[in-house]
Every structure is written in C-alpha cells, then in structure tokens.
N, C-alpha and C positions, 0 to 999 in steps of 0.2 A: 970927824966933821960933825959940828952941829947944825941943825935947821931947824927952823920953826914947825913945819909939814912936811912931812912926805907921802905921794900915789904910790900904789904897789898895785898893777893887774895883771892878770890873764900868766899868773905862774903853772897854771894844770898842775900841781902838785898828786902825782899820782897816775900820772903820762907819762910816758917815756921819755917825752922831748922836755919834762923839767927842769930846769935849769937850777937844782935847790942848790946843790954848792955856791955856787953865780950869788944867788939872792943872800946866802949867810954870811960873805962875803961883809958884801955891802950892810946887810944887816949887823954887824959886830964892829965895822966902825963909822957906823951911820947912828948919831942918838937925835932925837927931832921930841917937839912938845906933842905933837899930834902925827899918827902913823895912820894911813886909811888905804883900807883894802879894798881894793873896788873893782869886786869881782873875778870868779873864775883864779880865784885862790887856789881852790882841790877842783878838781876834774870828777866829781861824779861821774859825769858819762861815761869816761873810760875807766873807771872804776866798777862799773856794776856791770860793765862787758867784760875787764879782764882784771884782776886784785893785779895791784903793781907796786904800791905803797913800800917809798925805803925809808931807811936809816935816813938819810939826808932829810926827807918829808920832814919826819918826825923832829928833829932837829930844828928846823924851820919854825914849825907850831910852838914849841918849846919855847923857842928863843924871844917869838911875836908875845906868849904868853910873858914870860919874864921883863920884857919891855913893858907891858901893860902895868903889873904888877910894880913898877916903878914909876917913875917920872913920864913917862908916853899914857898917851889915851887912844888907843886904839878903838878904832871904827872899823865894822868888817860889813861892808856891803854887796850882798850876793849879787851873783850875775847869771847866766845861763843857765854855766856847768856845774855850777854850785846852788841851783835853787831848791835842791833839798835842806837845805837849811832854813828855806823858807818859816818852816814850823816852828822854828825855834826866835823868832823874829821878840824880843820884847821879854824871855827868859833872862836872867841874872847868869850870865856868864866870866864869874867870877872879876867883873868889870868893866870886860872887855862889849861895847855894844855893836850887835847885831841888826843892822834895818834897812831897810830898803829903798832909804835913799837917804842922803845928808846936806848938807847948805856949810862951806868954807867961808869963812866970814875971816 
C-alpha cells in the first residue's frame, strides 16, 4: 500500500509490551512520501531501569533507517520516553530529522 503520510507512536521499543514484529509488519508493506515518528518510539525509561533491547528493536530502526535512505523522509519527534534524544535535536542523522515539533501541511 502506498500513502502520502504516515503517524507512528508510542511503540516503547525496548519494553516488553513492544509490539516490533506488529509495526515491521506494516512497515514492509507500507511505502508512504513522508514517515513521522511522534514520539516514544524507544522507551528510555524502561531501558535505564532494565536493558531489554531485541532483535526485533533493532530490526525496526534498520528498516525506518532504510526507508529514509530512499524515497520517505522521516521525521522522528521525541516524546517523553524518548527525550533523551533531546540532545541530539538539529545533528545530521544521516537524513533522517530529529525535532521537537513539525507542521503537516
């Protein structure tokens, strides 16, 4: 299926109750012009309380990254449990931008 846009939030990637299969799922036959992550993508918080990080995770970042790297423009806008990324707000990641808020037009 193609789309113009697609929302992606609140995956906790890195909690238990991740749903990353679920989302690579969809991600693999989902291709959209713009991909926006809004928020609470990875779970910090339950990551600096317990390491949990799978195979699937990793899978997931890979796949967003690779979309990026093609045809999608990915937006990744922090949220809570992801504001450790805060710091990295306005760095070159490898395309993909990072910010703390965006305007869909």
């Amino acid at each position: 299926m193609h789309y113009r846009s697609i929302w992606i939030s609140d995956v906790h990637l890195g909690s238990r109750h991740a749903q990353a299969d679920a989302l690579l799922g969809f991600l693999r036959d989902a291709e959209c012009r713009h991909l926006y992550l809004v928020g609470d993508i990875i779970d910090g918080w339950e990551l600096r309380r317990k390491w949990s990080w799978s195979e699937e995770a990793n899978t997931v970042v890979q796949k967003i990254l690779r979309k990026n790297r093609k045809e999608t423009k990915v937006t990744y806008i922090y949220g809570n449990h992801d504001e450790f990324l805060q710091g990295f707000v306005g760095m070159p990641l490898g395309g993909l931008r990072l910010v703390e808020r965006a305007i869909h037009v």
